[in-house]
MOPAC internal coordinates of N, CA, C and O (Angstrom, degrees):
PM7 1SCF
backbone

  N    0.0000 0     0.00 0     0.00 0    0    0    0
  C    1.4440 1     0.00 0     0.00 0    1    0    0
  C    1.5258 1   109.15 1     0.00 0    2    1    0
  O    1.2310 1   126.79 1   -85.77 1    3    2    1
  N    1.1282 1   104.55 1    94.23 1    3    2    1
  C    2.1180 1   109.44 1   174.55 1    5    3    2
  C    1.7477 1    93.42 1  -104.32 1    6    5    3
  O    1.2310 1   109.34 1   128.20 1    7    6    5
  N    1.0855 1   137.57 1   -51.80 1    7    6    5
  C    1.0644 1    95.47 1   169.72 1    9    7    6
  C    1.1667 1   148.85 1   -79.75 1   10    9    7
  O    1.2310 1   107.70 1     6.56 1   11   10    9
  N    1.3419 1   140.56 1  -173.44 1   11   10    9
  C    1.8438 1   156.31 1  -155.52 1   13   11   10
  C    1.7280 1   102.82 1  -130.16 1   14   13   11
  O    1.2310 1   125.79 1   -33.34 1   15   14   13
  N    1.2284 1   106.48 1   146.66 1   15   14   13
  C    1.5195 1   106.19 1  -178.23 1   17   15   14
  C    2.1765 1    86.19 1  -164.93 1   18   17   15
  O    1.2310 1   139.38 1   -23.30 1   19   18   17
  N    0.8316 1    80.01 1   156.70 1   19   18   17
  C    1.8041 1   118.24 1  -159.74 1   21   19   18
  C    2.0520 1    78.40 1   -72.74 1   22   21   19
  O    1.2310 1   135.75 1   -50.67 1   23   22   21
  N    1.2456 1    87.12 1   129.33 1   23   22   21
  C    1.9124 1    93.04 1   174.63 1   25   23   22
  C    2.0949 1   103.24 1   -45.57 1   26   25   23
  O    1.2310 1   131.44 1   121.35 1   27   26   25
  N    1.3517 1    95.52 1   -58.65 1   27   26   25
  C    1.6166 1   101.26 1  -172.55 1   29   27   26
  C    1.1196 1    98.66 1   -27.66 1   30   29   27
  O    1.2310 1   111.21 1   108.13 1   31   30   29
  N    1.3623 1   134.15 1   -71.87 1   31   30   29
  C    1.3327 1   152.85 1  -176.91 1   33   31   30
  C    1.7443 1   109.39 1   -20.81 1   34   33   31
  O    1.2310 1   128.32 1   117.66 1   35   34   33
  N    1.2741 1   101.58 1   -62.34 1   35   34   33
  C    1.4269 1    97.71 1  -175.78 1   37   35   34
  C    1.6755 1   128.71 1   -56.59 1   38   37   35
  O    1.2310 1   126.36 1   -31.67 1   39   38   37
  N    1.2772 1   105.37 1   148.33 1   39   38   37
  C    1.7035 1   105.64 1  -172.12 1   41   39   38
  C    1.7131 1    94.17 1   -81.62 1   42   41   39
  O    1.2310 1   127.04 1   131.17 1   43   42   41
  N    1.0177 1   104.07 1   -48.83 1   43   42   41
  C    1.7532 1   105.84 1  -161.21 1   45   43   42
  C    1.5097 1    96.82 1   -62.71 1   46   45   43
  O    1.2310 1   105.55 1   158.76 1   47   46   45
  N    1.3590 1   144.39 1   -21.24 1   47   46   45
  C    1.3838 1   149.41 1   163.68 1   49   47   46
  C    1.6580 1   109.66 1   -29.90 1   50   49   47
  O    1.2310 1   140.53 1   106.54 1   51   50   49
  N    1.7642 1    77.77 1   -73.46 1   51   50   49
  C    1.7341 1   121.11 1  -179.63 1   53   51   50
  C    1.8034 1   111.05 1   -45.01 1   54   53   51
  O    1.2310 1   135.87 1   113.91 1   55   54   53
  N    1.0679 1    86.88 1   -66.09 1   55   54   53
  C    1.4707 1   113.97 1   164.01 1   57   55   54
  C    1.6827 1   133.04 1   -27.96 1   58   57   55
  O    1.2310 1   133.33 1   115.41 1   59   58   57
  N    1.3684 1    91.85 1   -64.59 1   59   58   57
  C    1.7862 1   118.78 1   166.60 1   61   59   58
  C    1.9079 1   112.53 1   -62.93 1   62   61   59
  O    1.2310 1   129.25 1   134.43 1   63   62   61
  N    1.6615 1    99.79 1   -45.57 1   63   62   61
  C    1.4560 1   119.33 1   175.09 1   65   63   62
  C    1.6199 1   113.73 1   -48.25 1   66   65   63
  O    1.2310 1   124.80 1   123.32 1   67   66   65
  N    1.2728 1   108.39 1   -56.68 1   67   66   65
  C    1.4378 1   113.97 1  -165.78 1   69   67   66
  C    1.8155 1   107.36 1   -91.04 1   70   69   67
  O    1.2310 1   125.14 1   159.64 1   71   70   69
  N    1.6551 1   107.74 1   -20.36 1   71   70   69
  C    1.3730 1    96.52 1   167.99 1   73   71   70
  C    1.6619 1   116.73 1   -62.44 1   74   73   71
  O    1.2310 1   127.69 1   149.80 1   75   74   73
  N    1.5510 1   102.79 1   -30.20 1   75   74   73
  C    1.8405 1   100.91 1  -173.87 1   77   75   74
  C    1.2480 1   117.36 1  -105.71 1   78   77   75
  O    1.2310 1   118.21 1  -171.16 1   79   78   77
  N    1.8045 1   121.02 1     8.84 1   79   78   77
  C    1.2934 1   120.64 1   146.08 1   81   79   78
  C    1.8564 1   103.91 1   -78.28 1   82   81   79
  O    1.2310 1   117.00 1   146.44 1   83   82   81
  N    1.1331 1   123.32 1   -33.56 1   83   82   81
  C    1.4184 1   112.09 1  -175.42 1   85   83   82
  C    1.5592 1   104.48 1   -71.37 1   86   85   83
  O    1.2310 1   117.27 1   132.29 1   87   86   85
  N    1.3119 1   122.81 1   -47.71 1   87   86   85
  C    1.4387 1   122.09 1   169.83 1   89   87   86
  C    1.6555 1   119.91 1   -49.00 1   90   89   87
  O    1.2310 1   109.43 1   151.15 1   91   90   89
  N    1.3093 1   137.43 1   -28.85 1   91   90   89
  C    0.6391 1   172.11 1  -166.12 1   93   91   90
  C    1.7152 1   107.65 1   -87.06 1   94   93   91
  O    1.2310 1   116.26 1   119.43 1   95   94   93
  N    1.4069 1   124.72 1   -60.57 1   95   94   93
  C    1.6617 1   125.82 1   161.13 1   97   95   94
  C    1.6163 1   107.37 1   -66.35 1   98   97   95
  O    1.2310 1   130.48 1   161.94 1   99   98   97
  N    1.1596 1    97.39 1   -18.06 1   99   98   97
  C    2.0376 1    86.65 1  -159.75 1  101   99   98
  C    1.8227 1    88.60 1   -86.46 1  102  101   99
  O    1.2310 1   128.36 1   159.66 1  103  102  101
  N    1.5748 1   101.51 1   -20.34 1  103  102  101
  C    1.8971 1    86.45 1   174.49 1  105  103  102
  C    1.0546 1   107.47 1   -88.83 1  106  105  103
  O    1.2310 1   113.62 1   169.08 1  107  106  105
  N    1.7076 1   129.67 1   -10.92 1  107  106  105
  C    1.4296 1   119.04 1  -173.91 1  109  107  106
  C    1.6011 1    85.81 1   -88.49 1  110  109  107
  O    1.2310 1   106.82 1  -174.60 1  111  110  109
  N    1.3208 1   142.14 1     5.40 1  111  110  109
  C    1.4484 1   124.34 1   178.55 1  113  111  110
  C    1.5594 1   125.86 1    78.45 1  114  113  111
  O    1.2310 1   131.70 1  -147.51 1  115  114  113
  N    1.7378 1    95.03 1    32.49 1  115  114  113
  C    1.6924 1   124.96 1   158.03 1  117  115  114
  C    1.0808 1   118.96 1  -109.56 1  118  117  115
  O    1.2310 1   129.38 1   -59.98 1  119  118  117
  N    1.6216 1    99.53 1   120.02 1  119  118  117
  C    1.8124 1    91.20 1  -171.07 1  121  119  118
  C    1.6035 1   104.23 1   -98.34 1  122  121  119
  O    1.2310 1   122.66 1   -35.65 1  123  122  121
  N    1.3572 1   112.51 1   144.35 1  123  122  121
  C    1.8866 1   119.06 1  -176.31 1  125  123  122
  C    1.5206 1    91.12 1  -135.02 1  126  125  123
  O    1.2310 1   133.67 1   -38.41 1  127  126  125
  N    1.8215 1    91.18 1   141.59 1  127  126  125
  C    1.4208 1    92.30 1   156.17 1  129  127  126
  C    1.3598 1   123.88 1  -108.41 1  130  129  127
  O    1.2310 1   130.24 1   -25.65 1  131  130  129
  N    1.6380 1    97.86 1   154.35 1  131  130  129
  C    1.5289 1   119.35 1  -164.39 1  133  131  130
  C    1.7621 1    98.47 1   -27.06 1  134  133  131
  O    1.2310 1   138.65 1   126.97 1  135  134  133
  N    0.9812 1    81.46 1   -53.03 1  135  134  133
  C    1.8514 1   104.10 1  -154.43 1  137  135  134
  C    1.7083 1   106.30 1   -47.68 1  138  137  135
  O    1.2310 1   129.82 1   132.80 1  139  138  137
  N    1.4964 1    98.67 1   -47.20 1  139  138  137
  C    1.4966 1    90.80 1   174.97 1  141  139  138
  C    1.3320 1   113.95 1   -80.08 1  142  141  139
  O    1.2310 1   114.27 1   163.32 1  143  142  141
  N    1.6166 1   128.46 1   -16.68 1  143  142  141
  C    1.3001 1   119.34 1   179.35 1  145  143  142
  C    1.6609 1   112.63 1   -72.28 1  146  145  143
  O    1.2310 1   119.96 1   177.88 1  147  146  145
  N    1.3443 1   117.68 1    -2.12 1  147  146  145
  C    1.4167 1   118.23 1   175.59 1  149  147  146
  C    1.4436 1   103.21 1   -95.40 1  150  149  147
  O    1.2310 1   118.64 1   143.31 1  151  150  149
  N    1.3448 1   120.20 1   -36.69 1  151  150  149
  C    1.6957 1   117.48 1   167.31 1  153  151  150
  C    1.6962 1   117.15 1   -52.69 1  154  153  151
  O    1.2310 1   133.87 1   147.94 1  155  154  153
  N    1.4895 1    90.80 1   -32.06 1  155  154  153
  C    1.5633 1    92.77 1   178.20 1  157  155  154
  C    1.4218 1   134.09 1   -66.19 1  158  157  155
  O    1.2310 1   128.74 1   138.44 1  159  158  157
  N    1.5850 1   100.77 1   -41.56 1  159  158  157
  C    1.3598 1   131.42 1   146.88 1  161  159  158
  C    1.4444 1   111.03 1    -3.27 1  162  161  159
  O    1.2310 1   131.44 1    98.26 1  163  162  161
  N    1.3133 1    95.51 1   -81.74 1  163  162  161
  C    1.6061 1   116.99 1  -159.74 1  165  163  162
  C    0.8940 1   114.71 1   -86.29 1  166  165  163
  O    1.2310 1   118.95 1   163.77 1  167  166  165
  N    1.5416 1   119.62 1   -16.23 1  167  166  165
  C    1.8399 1   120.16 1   173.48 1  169  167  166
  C    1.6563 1   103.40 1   -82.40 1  170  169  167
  O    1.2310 1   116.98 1   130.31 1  171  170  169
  N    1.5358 1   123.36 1   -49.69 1  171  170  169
  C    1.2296 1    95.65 1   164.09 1  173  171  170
  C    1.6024 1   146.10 1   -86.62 1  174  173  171
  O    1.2310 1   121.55 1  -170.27 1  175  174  173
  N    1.1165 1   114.65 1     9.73 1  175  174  173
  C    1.4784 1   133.37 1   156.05 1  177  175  174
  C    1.2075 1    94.78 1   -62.89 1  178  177  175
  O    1.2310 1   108.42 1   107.17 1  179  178  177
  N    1.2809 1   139.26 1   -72.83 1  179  178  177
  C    1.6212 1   138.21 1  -172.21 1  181  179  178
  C    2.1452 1    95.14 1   -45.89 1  182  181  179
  O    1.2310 1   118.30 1   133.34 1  183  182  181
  N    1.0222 1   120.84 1   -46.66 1  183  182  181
  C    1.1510 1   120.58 1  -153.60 1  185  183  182
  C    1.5048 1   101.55 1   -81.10 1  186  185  183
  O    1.2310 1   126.32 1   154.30 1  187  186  185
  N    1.4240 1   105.46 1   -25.70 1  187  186  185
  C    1.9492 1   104.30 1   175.40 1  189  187  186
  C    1.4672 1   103.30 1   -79.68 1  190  189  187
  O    1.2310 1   126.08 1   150.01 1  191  190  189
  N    1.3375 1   105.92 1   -29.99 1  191  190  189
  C    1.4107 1    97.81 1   174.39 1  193  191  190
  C    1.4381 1   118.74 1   -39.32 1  194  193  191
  O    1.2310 1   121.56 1   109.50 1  195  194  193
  N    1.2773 1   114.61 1   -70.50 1  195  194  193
  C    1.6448 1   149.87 1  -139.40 1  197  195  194
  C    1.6231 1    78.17 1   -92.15 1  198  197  195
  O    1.2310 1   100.58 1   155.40 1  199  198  197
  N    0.9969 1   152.84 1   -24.60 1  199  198  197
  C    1.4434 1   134.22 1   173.91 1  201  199  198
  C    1.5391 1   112.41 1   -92.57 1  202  201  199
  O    1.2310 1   125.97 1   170.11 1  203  202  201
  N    1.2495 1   106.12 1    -9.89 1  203  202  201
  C    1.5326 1   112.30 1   172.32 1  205  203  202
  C    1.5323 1   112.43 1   -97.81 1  206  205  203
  O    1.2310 1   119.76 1   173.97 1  207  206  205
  N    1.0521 1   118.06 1    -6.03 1  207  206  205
  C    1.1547 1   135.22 1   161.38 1  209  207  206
  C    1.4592 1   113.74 1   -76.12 1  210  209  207
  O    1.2310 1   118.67 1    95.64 1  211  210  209
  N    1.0854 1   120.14 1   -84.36 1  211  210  209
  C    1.9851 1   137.57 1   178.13 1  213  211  210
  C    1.8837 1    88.94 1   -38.17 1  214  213  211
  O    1.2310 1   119.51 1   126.28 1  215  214  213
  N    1.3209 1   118.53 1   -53.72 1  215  214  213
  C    1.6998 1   107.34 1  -171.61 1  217  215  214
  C    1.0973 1    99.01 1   -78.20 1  218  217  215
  O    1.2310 1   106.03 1   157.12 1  219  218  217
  N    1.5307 1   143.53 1   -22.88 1  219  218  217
  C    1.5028 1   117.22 1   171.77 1  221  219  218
  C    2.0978 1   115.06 1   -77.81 1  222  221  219
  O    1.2310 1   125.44 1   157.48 1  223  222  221
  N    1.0014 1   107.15 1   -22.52 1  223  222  221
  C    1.5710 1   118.84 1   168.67 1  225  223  222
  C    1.1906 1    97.93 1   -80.18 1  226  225  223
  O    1.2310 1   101.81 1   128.50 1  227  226  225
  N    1.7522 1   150.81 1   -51.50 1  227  226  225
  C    1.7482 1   120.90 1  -175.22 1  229  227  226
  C    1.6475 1   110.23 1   -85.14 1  230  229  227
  O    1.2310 1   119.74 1  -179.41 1  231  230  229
  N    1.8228 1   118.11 1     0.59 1  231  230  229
  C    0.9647 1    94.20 1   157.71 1  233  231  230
  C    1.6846 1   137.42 1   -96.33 1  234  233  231
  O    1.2310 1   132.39 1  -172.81 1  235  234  233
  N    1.5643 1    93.68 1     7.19 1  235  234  233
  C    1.6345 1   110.70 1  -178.65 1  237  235  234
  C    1.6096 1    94.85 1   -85.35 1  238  237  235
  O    1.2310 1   118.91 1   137.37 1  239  238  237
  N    1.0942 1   119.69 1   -42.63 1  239  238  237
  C    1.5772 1   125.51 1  -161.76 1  241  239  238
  C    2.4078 1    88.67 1   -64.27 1  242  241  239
  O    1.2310 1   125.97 1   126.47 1  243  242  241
  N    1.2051 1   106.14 1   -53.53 1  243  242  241
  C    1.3207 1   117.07 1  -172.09 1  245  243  242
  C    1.1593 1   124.71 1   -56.17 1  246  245  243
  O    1.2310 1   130.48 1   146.68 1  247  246  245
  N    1.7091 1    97.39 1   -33.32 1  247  246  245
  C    1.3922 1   120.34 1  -149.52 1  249  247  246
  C    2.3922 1    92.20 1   -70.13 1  250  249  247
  O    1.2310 1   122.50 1   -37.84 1  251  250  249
  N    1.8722 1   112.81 1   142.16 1  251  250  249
  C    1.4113 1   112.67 1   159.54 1  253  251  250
  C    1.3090 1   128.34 1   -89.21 1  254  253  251
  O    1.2310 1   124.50 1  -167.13 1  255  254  253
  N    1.4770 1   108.97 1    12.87 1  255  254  253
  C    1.0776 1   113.56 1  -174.50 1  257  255  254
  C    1.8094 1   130.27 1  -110.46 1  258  257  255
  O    1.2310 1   100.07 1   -31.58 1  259  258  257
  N    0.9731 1   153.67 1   148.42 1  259  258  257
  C    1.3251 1   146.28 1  -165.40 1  261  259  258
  C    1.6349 1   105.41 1   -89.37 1  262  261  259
  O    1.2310 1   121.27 1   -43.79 1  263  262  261
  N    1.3061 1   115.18 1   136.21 1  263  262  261
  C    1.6089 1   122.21 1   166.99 1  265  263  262
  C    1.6716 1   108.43 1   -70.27 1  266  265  263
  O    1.2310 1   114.03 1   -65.41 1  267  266  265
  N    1.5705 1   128.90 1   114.59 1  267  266  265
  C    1.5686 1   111.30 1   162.39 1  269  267  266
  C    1.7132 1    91.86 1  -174.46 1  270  269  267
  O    1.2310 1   133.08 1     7.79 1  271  270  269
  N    1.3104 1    92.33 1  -172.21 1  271  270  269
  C    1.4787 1    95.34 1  -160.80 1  273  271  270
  C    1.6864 1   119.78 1   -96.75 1  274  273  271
  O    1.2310 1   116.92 1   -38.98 1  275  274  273
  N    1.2754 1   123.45 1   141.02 1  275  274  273
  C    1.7504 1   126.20 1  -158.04 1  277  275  274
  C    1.7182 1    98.88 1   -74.40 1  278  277  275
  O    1.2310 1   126.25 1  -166.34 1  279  278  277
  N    1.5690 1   105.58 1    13.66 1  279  278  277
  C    1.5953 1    72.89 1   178.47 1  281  279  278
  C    1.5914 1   111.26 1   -98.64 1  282  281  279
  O    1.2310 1   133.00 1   -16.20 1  283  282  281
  N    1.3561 1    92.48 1   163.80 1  283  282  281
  C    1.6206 1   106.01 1  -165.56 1  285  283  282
  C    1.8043 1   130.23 1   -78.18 1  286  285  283
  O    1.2310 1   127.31 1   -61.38 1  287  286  285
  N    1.0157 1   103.54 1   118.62 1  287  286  285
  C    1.8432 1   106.41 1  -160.91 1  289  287  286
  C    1.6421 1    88.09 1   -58.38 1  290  289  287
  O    1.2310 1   138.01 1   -11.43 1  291  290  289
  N    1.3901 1    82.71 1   168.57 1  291  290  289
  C    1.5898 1   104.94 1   175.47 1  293  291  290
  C    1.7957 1   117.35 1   -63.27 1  294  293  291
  O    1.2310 1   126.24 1   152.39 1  295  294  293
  N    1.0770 1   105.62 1   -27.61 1  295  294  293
  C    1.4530 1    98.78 1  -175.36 1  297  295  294
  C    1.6851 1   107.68 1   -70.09 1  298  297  295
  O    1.2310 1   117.33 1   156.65 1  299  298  297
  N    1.6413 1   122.68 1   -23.35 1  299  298  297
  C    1.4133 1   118.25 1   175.15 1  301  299  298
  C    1.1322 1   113.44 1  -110.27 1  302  301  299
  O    1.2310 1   123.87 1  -147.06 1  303  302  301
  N    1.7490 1   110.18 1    32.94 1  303  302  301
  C    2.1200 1    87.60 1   175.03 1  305  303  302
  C    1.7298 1   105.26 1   -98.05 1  306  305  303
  O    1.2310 1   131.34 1  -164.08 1  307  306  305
  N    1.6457 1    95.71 1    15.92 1  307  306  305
  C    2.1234 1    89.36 1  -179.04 1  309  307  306
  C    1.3299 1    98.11 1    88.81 1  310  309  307
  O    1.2310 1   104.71 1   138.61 1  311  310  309
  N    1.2463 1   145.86 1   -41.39 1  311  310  309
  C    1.5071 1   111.42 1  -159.78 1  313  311  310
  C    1.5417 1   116.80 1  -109.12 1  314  313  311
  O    1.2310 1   120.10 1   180.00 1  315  314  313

């Protein structure tokens, strides 16, 4: 694993999340099955996705600042 990815991103996050909201109803005395709590899984992993998406596009649309690169023009490298 060399690359990095945004927690949202991860399934096993997602994964871990919805096992201890389902653990979590079955002690409040809601019963779920397994089966859909793994559908659930993956529908909202897809859904953190897609909101991390839409907030990285309204914060480009928002954003005052210009996208480009930090390196330094000729007029400030001193020589």
């Amino acid at each position: 694993m060399i690359e990095t990815k945004s927690w949202y991103r991860s399934t096993t996050i997602w994964g871990a999340l919805v096992a201890l909201a389902i653990s979590l109803a079955q002690i409040g005395g809601i019963a779920i099955d397994p089966r859909a709590g793994a559908d659930l899984a993956g529908a909202v992993g897809d859904l953190a996705v897609a909101a991390g998406a839409v907030a990285a596009i309204v914060g480009r649309i928002v954003a005052d600042a210009r996208i480009g690169s930090r390196a330094p023009s000729p007029r400030n490298t001193g020589g």
